[in-house]
Residue frames relative to the residue before (quaternion, step in Angstrom):
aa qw qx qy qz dx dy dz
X 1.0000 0.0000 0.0000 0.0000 0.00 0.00 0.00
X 0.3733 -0.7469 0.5400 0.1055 3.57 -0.81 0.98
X 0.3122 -0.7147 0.6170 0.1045 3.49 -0.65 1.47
X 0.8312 -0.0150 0.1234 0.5419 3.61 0.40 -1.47
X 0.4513 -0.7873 0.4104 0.0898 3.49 -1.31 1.05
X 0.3933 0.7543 -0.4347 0.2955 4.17 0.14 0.22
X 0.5656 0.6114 -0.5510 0.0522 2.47 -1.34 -1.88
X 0.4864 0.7303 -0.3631 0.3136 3.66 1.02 0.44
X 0.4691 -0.7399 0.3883 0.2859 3.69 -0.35 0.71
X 0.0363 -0.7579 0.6513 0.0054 4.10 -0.93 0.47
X 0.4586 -0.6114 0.5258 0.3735 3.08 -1.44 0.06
X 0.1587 -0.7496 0.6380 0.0768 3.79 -0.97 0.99
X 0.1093 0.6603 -0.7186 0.1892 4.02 -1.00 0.99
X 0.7459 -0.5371 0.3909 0.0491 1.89 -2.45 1.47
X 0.3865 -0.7311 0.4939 0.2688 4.19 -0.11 0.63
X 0.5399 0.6030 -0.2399 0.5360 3.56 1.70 -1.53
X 0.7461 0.4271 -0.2024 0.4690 4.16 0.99 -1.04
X 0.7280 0.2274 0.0026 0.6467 3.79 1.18 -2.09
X 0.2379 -0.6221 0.7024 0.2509 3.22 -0.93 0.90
X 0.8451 0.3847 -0.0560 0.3669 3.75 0.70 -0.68
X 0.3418 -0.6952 0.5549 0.3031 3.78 -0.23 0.18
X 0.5375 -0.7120 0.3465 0.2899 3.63 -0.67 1.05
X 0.2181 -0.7821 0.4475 0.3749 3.66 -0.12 0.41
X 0.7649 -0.0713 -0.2067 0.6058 4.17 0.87 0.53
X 0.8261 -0.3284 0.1614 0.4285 3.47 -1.41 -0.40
X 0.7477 0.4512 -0.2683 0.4066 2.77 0.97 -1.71
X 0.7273 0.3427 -0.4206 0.4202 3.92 0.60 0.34
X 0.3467 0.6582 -0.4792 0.4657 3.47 1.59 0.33
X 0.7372 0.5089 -0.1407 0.4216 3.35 0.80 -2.12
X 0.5262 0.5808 -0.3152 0.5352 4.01 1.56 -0.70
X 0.7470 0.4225 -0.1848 0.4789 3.80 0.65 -1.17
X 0.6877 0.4254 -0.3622 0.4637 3.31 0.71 -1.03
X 0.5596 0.6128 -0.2642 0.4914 3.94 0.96 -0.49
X 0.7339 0.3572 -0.1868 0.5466 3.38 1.22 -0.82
X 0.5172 0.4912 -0.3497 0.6074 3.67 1.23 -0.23
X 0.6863 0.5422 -0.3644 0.3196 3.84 0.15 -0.58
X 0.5848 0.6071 -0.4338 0.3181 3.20 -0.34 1.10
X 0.6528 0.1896 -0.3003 0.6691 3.63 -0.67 0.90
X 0.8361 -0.2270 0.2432 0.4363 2.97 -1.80 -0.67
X 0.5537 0.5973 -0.4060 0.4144 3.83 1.12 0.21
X 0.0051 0.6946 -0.7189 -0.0263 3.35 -1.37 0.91
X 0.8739 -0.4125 0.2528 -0.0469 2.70 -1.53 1.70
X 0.5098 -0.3150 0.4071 0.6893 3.11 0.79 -2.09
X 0.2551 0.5468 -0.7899 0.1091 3.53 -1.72 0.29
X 0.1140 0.6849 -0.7181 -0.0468 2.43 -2.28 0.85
X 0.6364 -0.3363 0.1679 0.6736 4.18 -0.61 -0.14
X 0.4156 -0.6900 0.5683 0.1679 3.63 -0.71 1.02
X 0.8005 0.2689 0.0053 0.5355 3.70 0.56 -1.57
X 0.6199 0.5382 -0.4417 0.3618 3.35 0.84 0.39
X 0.8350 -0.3314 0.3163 0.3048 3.85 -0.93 1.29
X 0.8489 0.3265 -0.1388 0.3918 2.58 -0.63 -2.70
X 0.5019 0.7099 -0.3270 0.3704 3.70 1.28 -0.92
X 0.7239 0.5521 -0.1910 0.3671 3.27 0.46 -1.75
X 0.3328 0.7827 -0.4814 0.2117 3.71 1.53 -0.73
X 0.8889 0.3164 -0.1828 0.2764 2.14 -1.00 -2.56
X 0.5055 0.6705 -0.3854 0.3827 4.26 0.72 -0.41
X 0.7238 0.4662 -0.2389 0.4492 2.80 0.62 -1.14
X 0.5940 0.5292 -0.3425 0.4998 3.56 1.11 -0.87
X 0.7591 0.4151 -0.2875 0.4109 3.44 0.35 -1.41
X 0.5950 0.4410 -0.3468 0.5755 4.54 1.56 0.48
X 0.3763 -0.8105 0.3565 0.2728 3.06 1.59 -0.14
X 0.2667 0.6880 -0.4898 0.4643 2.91 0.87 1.70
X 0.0208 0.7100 -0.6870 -0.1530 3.31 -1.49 0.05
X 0.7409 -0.2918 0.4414 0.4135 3.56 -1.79 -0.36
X 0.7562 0.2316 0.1124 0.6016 3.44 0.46 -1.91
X 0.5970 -0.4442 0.6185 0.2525 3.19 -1.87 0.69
X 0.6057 -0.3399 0.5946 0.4050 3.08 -1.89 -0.95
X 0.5298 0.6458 -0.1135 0.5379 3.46 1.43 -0.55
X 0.4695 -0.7102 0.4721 0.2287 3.21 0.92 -1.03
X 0.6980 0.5389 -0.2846 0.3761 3.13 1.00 -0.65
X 0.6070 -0.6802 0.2324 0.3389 3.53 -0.48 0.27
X 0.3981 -0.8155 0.4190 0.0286 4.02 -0.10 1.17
X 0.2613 0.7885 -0.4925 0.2598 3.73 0.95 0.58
X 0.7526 0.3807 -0.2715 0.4636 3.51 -0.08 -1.56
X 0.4444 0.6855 -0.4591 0.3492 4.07 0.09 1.31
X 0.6494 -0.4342 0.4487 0.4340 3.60 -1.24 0.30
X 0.6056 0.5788 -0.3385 0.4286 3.95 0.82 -1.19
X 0.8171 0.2337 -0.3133 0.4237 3.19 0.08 -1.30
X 0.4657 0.6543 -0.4443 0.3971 3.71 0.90 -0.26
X 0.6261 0.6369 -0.1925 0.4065 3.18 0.75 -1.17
X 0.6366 0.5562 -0.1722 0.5058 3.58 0.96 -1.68
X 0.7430 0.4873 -0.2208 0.4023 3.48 0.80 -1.58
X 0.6111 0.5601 -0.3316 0.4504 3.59 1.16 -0.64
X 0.4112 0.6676 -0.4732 0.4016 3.19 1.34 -1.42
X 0.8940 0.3553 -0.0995 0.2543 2.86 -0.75 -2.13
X 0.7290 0.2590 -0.4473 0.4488 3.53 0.43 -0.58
X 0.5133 0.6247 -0.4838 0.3350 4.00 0.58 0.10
X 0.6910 0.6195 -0.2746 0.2517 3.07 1.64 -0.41
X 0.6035 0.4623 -0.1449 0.6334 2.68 2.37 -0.97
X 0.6609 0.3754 -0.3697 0.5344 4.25 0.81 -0.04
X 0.8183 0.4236 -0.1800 0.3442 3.26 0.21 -1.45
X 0.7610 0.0671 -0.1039 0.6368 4.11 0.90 -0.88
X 0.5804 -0.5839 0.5365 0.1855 3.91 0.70 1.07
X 0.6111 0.6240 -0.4396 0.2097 3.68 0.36 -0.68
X 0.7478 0.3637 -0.2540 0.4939 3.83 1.04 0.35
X 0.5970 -0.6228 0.3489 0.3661 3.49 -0.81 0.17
X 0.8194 -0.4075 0.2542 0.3128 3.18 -1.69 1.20
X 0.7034 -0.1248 0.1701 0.6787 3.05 0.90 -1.68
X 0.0341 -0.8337 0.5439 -0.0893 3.97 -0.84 0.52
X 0.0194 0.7348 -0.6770 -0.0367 3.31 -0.35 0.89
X 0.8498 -0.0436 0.3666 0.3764 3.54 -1.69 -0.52
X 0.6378 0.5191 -0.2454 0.5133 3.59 0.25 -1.48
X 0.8584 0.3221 -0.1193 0.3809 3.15 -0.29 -1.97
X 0.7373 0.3718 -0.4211 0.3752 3.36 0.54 -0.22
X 0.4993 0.5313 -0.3758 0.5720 3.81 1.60 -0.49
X 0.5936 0.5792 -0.3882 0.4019 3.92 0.96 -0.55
X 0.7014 0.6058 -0.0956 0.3631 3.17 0.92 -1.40
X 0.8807 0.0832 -0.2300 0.4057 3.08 0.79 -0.69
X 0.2012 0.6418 -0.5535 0.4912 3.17 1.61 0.48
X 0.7824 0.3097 -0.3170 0.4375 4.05 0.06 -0.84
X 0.5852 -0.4936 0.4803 0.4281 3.51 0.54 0.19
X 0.3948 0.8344 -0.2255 0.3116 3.53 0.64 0.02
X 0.6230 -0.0137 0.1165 0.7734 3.66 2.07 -1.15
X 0.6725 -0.6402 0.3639 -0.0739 1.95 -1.38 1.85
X 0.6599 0.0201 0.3130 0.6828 3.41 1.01 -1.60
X 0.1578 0.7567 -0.6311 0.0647 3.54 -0.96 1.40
X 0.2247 -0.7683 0.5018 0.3278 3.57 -1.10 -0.29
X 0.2035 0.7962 -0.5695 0.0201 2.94 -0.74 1.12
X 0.5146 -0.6580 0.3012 0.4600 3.48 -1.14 -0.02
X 0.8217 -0.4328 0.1956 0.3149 3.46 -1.84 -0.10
X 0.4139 0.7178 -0.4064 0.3851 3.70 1.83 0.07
X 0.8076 0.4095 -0.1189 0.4073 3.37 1.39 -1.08
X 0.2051 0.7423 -0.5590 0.3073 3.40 1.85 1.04
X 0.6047 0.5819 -0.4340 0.3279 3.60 0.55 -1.58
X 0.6856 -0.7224 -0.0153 0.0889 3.34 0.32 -1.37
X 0.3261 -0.5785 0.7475 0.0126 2.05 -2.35 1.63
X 0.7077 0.5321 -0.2995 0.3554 3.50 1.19 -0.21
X 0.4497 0.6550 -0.2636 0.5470 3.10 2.29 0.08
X 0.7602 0.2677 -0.1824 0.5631 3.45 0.95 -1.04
X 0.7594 0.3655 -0.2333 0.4851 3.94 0.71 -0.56
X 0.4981 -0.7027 0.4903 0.1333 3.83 0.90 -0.10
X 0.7366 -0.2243 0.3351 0.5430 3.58 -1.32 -1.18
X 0.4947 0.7218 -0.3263 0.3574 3.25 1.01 -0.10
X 0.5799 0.5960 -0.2229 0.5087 3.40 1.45 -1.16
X 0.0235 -0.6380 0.7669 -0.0649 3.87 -0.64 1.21
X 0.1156 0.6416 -0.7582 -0.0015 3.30 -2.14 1.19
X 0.1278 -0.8779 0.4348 -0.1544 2.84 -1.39 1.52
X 0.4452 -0.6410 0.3906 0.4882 3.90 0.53 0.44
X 0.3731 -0.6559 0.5201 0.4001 4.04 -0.71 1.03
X 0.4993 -0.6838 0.4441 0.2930 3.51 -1.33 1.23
X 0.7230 -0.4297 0.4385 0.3167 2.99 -2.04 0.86
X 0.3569 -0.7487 0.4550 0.3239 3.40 -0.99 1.13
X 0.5816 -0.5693 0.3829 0.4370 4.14 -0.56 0.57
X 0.7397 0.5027 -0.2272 0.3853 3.51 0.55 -1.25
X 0.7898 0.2398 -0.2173 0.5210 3.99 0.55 -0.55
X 0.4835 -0.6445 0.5174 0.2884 4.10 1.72 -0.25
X 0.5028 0.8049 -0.1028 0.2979 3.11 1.30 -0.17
X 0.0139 0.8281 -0.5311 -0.1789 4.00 0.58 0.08
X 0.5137 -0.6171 0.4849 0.3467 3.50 -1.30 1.14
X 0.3349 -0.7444 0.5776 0.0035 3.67 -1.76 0.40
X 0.5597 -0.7573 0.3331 -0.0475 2.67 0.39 1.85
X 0.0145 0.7079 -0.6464 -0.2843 4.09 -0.13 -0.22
X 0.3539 -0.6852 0.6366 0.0010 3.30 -1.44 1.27
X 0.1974 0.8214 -0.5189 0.1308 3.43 -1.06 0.38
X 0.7890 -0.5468 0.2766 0.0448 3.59 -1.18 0.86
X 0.0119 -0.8472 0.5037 0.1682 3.68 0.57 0.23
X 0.0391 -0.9024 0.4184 0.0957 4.01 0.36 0.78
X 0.5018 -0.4127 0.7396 0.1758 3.30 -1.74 0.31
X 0.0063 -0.6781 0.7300 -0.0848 4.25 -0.67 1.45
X 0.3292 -0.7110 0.6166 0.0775 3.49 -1.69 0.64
X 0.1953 -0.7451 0.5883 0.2460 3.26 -0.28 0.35
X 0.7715 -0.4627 0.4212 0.1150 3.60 -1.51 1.05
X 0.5804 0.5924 -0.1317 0.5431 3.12 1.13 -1.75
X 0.9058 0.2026 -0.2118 0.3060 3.51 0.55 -0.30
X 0.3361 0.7388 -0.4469 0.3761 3.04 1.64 0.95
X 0.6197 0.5481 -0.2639 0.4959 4.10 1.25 0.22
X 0.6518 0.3809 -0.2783 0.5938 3.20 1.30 -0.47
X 0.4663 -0.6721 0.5366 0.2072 4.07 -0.88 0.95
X 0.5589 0.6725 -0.1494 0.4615 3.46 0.85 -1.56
X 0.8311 0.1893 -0.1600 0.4979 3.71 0.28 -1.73
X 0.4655 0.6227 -0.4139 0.4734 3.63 1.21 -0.13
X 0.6277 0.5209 -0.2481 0.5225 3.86 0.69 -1.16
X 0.7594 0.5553 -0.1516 0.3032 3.40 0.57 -1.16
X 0.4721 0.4854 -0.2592 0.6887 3.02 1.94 -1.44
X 0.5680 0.5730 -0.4150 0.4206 3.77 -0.16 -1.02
X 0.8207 0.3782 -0.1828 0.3872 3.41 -0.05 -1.18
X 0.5816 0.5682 -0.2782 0.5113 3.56 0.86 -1.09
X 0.6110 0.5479 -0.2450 0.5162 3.72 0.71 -1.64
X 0.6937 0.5087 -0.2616 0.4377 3.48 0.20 -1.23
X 0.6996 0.4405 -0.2858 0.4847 3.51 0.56 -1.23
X 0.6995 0.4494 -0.2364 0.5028 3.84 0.23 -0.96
X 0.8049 0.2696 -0.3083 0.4294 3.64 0.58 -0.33
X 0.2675 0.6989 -0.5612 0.3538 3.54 2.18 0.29
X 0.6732 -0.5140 0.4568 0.2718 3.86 -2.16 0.31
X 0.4840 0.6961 -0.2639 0.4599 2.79 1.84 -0.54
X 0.8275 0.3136 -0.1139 0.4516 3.42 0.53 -1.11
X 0.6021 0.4658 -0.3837 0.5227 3.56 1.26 -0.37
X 0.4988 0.5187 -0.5209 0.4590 4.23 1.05 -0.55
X 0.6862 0.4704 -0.3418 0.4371 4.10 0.94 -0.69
X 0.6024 0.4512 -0.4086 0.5162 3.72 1.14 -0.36
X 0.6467 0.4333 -0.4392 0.4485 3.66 0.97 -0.41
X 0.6891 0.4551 -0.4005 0.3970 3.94 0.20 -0.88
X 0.7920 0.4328 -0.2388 0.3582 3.70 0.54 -1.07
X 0.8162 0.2244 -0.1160 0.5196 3.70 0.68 -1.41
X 0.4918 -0.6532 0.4834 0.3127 4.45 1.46 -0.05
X 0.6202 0.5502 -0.3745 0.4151 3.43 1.13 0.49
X 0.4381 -0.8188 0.3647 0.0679 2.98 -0.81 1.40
X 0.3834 -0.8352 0.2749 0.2827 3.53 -0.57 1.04
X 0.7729 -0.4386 0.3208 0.3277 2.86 -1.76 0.18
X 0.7550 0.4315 -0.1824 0.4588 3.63 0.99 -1.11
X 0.5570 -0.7198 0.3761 0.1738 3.22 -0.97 1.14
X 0.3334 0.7244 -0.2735 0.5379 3.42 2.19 -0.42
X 0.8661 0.1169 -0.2009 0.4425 3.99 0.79 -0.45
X 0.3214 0.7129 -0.6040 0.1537 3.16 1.52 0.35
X 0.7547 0.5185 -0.1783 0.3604 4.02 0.91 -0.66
X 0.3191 0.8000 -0.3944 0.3204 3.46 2.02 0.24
X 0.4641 -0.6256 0.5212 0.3486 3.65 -0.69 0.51
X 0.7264 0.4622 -0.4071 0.3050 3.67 0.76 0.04
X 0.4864 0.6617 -0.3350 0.4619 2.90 2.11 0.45
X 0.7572 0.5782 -0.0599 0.2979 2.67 0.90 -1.81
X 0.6773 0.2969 -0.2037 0.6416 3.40 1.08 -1.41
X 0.5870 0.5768 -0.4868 0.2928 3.89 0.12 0.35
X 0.2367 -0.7596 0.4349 0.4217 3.59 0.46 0.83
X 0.6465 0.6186 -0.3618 0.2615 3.61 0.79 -1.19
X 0.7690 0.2736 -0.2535 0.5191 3.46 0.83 -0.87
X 0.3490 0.6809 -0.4106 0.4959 3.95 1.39 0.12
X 0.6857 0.4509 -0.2789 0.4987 3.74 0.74 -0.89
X 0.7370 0.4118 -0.2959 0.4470 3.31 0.96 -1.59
X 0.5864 0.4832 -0.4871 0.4305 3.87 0.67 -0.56
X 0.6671 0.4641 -0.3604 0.4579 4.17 0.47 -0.79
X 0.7038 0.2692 -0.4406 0.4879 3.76 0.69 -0.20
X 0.5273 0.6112 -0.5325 0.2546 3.71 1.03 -0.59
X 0.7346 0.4151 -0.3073 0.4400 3.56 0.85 -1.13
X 0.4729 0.6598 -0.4108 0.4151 3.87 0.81 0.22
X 0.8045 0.4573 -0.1540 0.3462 3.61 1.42 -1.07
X 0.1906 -0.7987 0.5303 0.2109 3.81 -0.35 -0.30
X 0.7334 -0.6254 0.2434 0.1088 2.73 -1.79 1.46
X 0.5050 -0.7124 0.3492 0.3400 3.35 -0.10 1.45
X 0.2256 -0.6674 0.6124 0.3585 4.47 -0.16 0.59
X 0.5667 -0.5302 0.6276 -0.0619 2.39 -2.23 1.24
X 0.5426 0.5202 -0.4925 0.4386 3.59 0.90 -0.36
X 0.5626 -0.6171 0.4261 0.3481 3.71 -1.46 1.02
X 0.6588 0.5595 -0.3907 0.3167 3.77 1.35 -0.09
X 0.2955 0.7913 -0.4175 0.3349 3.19 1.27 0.75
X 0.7497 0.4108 -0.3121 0.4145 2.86 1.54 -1.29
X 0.4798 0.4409 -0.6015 0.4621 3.79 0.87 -0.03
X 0.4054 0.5302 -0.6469 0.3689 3.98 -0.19 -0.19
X 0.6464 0.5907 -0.3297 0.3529 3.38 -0.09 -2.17
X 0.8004 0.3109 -0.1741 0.4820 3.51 -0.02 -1.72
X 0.7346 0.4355 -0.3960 0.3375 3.71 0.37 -0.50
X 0.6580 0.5091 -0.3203 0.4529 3.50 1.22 -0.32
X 0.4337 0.6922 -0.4409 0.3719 3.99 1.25 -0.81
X 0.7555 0.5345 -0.1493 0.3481 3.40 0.23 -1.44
X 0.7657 0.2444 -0.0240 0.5945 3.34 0.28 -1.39
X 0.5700 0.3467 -0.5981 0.4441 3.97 0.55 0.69
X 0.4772 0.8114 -0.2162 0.2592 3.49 1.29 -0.69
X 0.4987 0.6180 -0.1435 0.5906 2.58 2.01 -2.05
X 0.8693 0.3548 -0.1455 0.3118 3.42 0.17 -1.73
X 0.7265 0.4145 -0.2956 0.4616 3.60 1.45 0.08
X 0.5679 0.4759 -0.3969 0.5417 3.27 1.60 0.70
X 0.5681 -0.6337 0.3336 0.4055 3.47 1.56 0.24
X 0.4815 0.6568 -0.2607 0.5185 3.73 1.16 -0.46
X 0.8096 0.1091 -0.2491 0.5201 3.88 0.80 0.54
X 0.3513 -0.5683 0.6381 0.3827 3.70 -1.04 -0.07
X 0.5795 -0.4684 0.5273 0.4082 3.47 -1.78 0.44
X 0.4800 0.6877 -0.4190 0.3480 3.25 0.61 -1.14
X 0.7365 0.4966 -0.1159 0.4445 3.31 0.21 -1.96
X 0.7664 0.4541 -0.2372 0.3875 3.15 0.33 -1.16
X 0.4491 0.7189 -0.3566 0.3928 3.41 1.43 -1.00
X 0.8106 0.4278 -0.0509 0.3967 2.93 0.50 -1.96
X 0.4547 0.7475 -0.2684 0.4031 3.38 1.38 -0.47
X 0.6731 0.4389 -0.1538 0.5750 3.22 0.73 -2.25
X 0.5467 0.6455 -0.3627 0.3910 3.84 0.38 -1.18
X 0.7198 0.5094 -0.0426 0.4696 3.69 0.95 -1.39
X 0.6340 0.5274 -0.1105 0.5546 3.21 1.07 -0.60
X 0.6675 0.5171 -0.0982 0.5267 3.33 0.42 -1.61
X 0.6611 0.5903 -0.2440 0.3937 3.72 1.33 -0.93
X 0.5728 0.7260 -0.0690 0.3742 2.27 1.24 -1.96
X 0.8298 0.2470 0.0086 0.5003 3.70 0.64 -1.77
X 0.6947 0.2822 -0.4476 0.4873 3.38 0.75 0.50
X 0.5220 0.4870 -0.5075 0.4824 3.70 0.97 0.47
X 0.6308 0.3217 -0.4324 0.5582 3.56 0.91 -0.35
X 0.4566 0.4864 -0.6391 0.3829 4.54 0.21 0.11
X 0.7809 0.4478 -0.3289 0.2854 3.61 0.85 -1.44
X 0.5417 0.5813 -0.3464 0.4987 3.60 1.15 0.22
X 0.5222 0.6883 -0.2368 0.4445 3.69 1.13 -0.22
């Protein structure tokens, strides 16, 4: 049972840097170029991380998995995605050298970036350390495909153990407990305290949603994203993409290549799951 709904990256900026949220890349990729300088960077987020690599892929109209499941690399889309991103770091400069997680959660926590992407765990806080200062905003629509990136979205749950399907008492008990934590009551407290939007569709219209720009931003990118798949070949995705975006954000592969690379890989590990 799902208490709260997200986990989905956005784009978070400084109010003190963007008076505005970019309305696509190419004026994200103009500003963030025009914000760089001194100890200021522009934009950054996890360069070589996956979960990162998503919403691109969505916005070339790619994914990880088919309809099928099966994994969907070796395509114009993901090609597409891969240029995206390393053009972002050779061609318009408009991200950091190198940037993991840390540095970009480092960065703008210090005032430091302009515009990062991160996901909806790290609302709490940036609104502790940045205040009114904190802007969230669906990541803009890339210019070239018209296209808005696609987030993976997903479910914070409530799991039962088996073990308590014999016992009346722990069944009632689970029942009740469940019930109480997934009540409107208790999710209006996951929304004021931790920015995490709920599970029930009953508060998607709650003034503590709505009139909050911060979680206002995250609900408009939440519906923009799609539901991380559940099939166990996802996790060859994971491993087949790590490597060969690596390749392509250190400049040392082509997307192309790399496209075809993951595609290979991904094969590779879900013909060996089906032997398991």
């Amino acid at each position: 049972m799902p208490d709260n709904y997200g986990n989905h990256l956005m784009l978070l900026y400084n109010k003190d840097l963007v008076k505005e949220p970019p309305k696509d890349m190419d004026e994200l990729i103009k500003l963030a170029q025009e914000l760089t300088k001194g100890e200021v960077q522009g934009f950054a987020y996890n360069l070589n991380e996956p979960f990162w690599l998503a919403p691109w892929l969505g916005a070339f109209g790619a994914w990880p998995l088919d309809e099928n499941d099966k994994p969907s690399f070796d395509n114009e889309g993901t090609v597409g995605a891969l240029q995206f991103v390393q053009d972002l770091k050779f061609k318009h400069k408009v991200v950091p050298q190198e940037c993991d997680y840390n540095c970009a959660d480092t960065l703008f926590k210090e005032g430091k970036a302009a515009m990062i992407i991160n996901g909806d765990w790290s609302l709490g806080g940036y609104a502790q350390v940045l205040g009114d200062k904190l802007g969230v905003a669906p990541i803009p629509k890339v210019t070239a495909t018209g296209k808005y990136p696609t987030p993976m979205t997903g479910g914070k749950y409530w799991m039962v153990s088996k073990a308590v399907l014999n016992d009346p008492a722990k069944i009632e008990a689970v029942r009740t407990f469940v019930t109480y934590m997934t009540s409107a009551d208790v999710q209006k407290k996951w929304i004021e305290k931790f920015k995490r939007l709920p599970s029930l569709k009953a508060l998607k219209d709650d003034p503590a949603i709505q009139k909050d720009p911060i979680l206002k931003g995250s609900f408009e990118q939440l519906l923009l994203g799609k539901p991380m798949p559940a099939a166990p070949e996802m996790r060859c995705a994971w491993d087949a993409m790590r490597p060969n975006l690596e390749g392509v954000m250190a400049g040392t592969l082509k997307p192309a290549d790399a496209a075809k690379a993951m595609q290979q890989a991904a094969d590779q590990c879900v013909a060996e799951l089906g032997k398991k």
